[in-house]
C-alpha positions as CSV (number, residue, x, y, z in Angstrom):
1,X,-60.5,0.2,33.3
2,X,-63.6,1.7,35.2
3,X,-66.4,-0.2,37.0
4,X,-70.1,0.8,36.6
5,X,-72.9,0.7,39.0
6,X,-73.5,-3.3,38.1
7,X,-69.7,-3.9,39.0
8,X,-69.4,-4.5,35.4
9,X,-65.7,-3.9,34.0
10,X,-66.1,-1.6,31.2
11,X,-63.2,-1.1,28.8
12,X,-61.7,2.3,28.1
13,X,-59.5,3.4,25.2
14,X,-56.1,3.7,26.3
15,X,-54.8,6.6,25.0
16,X,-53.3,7.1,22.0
17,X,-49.6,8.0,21.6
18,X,-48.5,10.3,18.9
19,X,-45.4,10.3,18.5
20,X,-45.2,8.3,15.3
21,X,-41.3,7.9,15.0
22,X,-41.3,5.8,18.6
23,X,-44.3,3.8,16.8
24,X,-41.9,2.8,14.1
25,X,-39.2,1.7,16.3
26,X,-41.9,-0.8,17.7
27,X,-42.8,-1.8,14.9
28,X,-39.0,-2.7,13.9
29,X,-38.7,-4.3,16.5
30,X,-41.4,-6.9,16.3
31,X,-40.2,-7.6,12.7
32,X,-37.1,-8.6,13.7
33,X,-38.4,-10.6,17.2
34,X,-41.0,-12.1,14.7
35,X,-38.2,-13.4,11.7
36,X,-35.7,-14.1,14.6
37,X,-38.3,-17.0,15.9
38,X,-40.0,-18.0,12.4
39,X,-36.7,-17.9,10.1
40,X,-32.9,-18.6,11.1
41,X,-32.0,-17.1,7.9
42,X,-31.5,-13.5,9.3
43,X,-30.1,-10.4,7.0
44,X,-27.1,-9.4,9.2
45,X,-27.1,-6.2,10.4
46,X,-24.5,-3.5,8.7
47,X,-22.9,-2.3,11.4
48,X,-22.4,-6.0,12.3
49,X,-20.9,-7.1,8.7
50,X,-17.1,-7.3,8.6
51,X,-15.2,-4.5,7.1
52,X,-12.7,-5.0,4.7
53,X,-8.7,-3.6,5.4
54,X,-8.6,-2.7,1.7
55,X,-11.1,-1.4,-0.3
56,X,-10.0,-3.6,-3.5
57,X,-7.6,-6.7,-3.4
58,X,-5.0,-6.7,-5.7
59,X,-3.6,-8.2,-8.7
60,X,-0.2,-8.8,-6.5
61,X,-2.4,-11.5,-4.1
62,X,-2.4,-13.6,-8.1
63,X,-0.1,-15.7,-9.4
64,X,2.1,-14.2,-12.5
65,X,3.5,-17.1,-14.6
66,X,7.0,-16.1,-16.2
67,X,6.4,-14.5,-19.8
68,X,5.8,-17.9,-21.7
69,X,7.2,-18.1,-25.3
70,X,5.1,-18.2,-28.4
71,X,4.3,-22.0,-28.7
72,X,2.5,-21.7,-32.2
73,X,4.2,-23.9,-34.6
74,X,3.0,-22.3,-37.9
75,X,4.6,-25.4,-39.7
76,X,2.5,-27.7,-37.9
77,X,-0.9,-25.6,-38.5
78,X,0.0,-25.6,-42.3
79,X,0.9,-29.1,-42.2
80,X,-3.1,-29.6,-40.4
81,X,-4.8,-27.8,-43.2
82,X,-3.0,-29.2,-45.8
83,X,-4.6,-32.5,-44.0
84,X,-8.2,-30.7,-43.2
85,X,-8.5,-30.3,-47.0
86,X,-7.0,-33.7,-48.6
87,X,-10.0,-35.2,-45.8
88,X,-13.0,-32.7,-47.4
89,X,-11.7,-33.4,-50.7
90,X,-12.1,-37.4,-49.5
91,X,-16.3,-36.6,-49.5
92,X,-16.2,-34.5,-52.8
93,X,-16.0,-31.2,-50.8
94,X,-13.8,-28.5,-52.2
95,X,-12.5,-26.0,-49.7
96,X,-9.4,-24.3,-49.0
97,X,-8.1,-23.6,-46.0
98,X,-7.9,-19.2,-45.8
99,X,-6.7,-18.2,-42.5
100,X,-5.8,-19.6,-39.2
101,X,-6.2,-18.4,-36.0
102,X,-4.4,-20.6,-33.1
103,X,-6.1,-20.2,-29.4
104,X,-4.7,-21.5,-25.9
105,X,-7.3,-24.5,-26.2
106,X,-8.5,-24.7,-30.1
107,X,-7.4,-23.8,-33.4
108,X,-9.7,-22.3,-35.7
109,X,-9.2,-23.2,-39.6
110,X,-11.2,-21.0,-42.0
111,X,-12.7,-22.5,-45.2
112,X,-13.6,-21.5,-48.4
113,X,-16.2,-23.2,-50.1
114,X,-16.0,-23.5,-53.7
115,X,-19.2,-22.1,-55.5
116,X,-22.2,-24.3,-55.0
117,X,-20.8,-26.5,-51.6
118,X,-23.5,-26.0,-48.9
119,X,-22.5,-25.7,-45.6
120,X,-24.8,-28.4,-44.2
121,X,-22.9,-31.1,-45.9
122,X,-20.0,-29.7,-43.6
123,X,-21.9,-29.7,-40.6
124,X,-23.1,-33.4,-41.3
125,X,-19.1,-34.5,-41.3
126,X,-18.3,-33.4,-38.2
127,X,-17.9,-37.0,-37.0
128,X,-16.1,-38.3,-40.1
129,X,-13.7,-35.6,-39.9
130,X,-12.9,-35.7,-36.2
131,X,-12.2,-39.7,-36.7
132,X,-10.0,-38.7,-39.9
133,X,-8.3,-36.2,-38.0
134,X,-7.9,-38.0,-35.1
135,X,-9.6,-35.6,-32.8
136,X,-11.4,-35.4,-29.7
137,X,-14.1,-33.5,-31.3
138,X,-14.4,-31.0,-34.5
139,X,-16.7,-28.3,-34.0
140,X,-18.0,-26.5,-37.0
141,X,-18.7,-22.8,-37.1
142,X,-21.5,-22.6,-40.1
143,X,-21.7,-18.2,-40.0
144,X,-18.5,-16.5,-38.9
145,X,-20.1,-12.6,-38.9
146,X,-18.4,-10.5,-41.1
147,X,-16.6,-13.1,-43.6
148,X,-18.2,-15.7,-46.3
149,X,-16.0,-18.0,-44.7
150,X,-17.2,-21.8,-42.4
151,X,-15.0,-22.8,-39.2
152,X,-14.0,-25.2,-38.1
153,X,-11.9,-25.7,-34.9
154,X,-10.1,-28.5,-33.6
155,X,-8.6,-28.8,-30.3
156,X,-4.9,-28.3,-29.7
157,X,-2.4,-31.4,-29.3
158,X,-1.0,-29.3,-26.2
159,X,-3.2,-26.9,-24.3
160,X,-2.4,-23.6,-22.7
161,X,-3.1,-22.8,-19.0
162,X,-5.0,-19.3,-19.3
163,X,-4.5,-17.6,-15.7
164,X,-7.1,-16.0,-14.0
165,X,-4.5,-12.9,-13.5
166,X,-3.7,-12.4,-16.9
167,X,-7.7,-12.0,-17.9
168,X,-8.6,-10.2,-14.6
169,X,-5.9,-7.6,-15.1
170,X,-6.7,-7.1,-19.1
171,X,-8.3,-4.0,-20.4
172,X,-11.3,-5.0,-20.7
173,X,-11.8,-6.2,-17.5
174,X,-10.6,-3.0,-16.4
175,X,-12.9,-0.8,-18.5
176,X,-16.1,-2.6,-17.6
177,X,-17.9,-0.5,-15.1
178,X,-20.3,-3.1,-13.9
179,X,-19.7,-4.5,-10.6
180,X,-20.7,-7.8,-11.5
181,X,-18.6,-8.6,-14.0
182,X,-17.4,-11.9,-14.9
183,X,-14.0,-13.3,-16.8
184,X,-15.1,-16.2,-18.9
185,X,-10.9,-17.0,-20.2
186,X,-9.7,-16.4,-23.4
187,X,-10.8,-16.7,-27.1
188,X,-9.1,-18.1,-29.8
189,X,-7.2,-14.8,-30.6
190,X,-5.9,-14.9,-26.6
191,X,-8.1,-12.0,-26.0
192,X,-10.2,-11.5,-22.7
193,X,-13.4,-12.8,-22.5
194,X,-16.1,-11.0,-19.9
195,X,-19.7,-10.7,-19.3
196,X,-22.0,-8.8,-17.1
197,X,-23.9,-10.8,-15.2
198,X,-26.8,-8.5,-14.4
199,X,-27.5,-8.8,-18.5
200,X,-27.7,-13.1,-17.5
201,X,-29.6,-13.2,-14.6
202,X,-30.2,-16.9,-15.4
203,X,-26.9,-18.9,-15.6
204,X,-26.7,-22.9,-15.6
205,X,-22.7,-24.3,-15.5
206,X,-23.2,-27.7,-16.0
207,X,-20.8,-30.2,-17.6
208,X,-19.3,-34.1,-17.0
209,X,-17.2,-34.7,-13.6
210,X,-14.2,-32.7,-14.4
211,X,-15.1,-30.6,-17.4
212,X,-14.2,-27.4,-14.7
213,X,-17.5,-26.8,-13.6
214,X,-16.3,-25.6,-9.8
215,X,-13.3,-23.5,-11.7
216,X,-15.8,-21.2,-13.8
217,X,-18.0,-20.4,-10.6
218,X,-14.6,-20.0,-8.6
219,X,-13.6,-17.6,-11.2
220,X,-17.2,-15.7,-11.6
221,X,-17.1,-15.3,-7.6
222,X,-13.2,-13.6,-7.9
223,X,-14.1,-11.8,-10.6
224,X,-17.1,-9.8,-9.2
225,X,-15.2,-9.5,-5.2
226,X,-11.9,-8.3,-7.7
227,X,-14.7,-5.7,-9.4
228,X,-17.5,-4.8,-6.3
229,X,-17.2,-4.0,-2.7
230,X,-19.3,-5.3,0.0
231,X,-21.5,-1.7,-0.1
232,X,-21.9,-3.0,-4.2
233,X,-22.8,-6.1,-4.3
234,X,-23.7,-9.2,-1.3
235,X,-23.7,-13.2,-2.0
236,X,-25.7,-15.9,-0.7
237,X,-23.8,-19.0,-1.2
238,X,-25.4,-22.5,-0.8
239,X,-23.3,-25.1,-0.8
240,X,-24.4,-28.9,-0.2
241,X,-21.6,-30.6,-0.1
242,X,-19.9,-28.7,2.5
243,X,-16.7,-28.4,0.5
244,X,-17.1,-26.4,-3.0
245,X,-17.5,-22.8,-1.0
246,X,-16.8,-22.7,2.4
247,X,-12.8,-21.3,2.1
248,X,-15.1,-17.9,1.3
249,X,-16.6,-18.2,4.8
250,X,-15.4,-14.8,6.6
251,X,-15.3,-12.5,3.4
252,X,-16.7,-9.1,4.1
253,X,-19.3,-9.6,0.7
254,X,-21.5,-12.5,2.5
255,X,-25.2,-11.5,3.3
256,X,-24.9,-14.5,5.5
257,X,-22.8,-17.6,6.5
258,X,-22.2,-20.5,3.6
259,X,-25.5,-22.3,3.8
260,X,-24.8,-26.2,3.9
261,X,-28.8,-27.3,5.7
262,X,-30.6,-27.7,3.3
263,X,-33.5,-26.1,5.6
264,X,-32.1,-23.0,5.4
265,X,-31.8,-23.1,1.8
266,X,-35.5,-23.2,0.9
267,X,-35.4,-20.3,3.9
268,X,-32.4,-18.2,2.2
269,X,-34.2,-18.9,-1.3
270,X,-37.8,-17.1,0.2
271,X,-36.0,-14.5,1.7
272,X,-34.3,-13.8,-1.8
273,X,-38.0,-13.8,-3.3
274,X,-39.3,-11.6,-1.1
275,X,-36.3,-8.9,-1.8
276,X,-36.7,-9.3,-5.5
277,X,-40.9,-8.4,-5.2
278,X,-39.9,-5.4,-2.9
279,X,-37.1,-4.1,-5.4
280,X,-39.8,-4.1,-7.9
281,X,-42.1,-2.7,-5.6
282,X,-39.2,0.4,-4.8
283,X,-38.1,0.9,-8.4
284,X,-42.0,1.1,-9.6
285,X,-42.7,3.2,-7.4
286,X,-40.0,5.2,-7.9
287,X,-40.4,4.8,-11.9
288,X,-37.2,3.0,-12.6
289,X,-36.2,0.0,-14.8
290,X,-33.5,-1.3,-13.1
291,X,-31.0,-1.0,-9.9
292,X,-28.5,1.5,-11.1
293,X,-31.1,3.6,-12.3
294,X,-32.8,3.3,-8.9
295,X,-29.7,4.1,-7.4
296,X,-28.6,7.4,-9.7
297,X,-31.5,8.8,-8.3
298,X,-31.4,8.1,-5.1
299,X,-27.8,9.9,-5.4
300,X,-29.1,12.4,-7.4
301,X,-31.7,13.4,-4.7
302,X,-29.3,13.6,-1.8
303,X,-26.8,15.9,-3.5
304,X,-29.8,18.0,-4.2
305,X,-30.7,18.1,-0.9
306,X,-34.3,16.6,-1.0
307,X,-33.6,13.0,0.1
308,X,-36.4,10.3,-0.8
309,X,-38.1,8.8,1.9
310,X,-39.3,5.2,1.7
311,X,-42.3,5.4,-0.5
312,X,-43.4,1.3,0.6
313,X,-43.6,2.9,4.1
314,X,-47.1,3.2,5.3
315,X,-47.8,1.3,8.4
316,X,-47.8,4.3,10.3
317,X,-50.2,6.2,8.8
318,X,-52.5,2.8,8.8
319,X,-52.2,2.7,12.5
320,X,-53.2,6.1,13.0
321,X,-56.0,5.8,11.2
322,X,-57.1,3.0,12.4
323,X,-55.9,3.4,16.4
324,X,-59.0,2.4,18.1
325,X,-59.7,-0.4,16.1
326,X,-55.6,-1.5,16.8
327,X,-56.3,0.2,20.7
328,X,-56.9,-3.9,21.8
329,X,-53.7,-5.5,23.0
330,X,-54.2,-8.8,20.9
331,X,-55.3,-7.5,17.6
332,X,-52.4,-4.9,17.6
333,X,-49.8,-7.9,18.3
334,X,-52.0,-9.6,15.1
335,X,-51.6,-6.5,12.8
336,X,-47.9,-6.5,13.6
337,X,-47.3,-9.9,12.7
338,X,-48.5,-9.5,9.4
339,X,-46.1,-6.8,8.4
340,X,-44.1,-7.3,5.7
341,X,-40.7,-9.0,6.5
């Protein structure tokens, strides 16, 4: 500040400090003062994130039920499609019942039409033949890929408990490379089921009051923390009732604690938007599809020895070009309030 002859104060440019590394740090750190005060939903800090004792658990934490014996009663499944076909045969439907394949919940009966039978009229009876049956429900399969056969599958008399360690520790659980993989339980051949969830980015579990909706995301959550560590892949759990997910408060995979306020929901839910729009901004820039490809070459660079720097970052070289417009106390603090968070 200098005076002239008028007394008037007469403001000088203050000068201008280079060293553009100590700028970034300042910049940093008004992000997170200005976040800290405007959103309680904060990204914890890595070095402040809990580290697991082992990088995997283990299929020995599971329950192992004792080897259970065959419970198919081939008898009885004759005995059923003998019955499936006196009840087509009741509606003027010829079929014949091919092949049977039991299943821990359902049996599936394949069908052979006789010549000129259309499968619609089968469809049409699934009502009729449930009440004929008595079943719960009959489910017809109209296009079984890779037979000219129709299904249809009722539900067992006695169902089978399929474990979670028996699908989690099958090989082709094992052999899926994705970290987010999923178990889904067992077809009706007993075999694993699993899905990537990266390839379903939009899932809905919805069902009647105790259908098993809470099991299936229980088991979608164990399946990806038996499959990912916390460096792979981080969960935001919001949970409104307080009591579906809070026994996984603590584990080493949460970006956060359990949500329950529904305040920070909407919070955690803008914070998730603005990380998706910034991935896409990163793997455009760096002319990737997707996360593992944006990863592979991030790995790729650093073994090469030619690391990639952020290409999003630019706030430093819009300061310095702009320094003596930013030189005023009170439009600097403006400018670094509307940084990106």
């Amino acid at each position: 500040m200098e005076a002239d002859a008028d007394n008037d104060v007469v403001e000088t440019p203050a000068p201008v400090d280079q060293d553009v590394e100590a700028f970034q740090n300042m910049v940093a750190d008004a992000q997170k003062a200005q976040v800290a005060k405007m959103n309680p939903f904060l990204v914890q800090q890595e070095a402040n994130l809990p580290k697991p004792a082992e990088p995997m658990p283990t299929l020995e934490l599971l329950y192992h039920p004792e080897k259970r014996e065959n419970f198919i009663d081939r008898e009885a499944l004759e005995n059923i499609a003998r019955l499936v076909e006196s009840k087509l045969a009741d509606y003027k439907i010829k079929a014949e019942v091919v092949d049977i394949f039991p299943g821990p919940v359902i049996t599936r009966f394949e069908l052979d039409l006789a010549p000129g039978v259309k499968v619609s009229r089968i469809s049409g009876l699934s009502m009729d033949l449930a009440r004929s049956l008595s079943a719960m429900a009959v489910r017809v399969v109209e296009v079984i890929p890779g037979k000219p056969y129709v299904g249809l599958e009722l539900p067992n008399m006695t169902r089978q408990t399929v474990f979670f360690s028996d699908v989690v520790g099958s090989q082709a659980f094992i052999d899926s490379k994705s970290p987010t993989t999923v178990v889904l339980g067992q077809d009706i051949a007993g075999e694993a089921v699993v899905a990537d969830l990266s390839k379903m980015p939009h899932v809905l579990v919805a069902g009647t009051t105790g259908s098993g909706k809470s099991v299936g995301v229980n088991v979608m959550i164990l399946s990806m923390l038996y499959k990912a560590t916390p460096d792979d892949v981080r969960f935001i759990m919001i949970d409104p009732k307080m009591l579906e997910l809070s026994i996984y408060e603590g584990i080493p995979h949460l970006l956060s604690e359990v949500v329950t306020d529904m305040k920070d929901a909407s919070n955690a839910l803008r914070w998730c938007v603005g990380e998706m729009e910034r991935r896409y901004k990163l793997m455009s820039a760096l002319g990737v599809r997707n996360i593992k490809g944006f990863n592979d070459k991030l790995k790729m660079a650093a073994e090469a020895g030619h690391p990639i720097h952020d290409p999003l970052w630019q706030e430093a070289t819009v300061w310095i070009q702009n320094r003596h417009y930013l030189r005023n106390c009170h439009t600097l603090l403006w400018w670094l309030m509307s940084l990106p968070t």
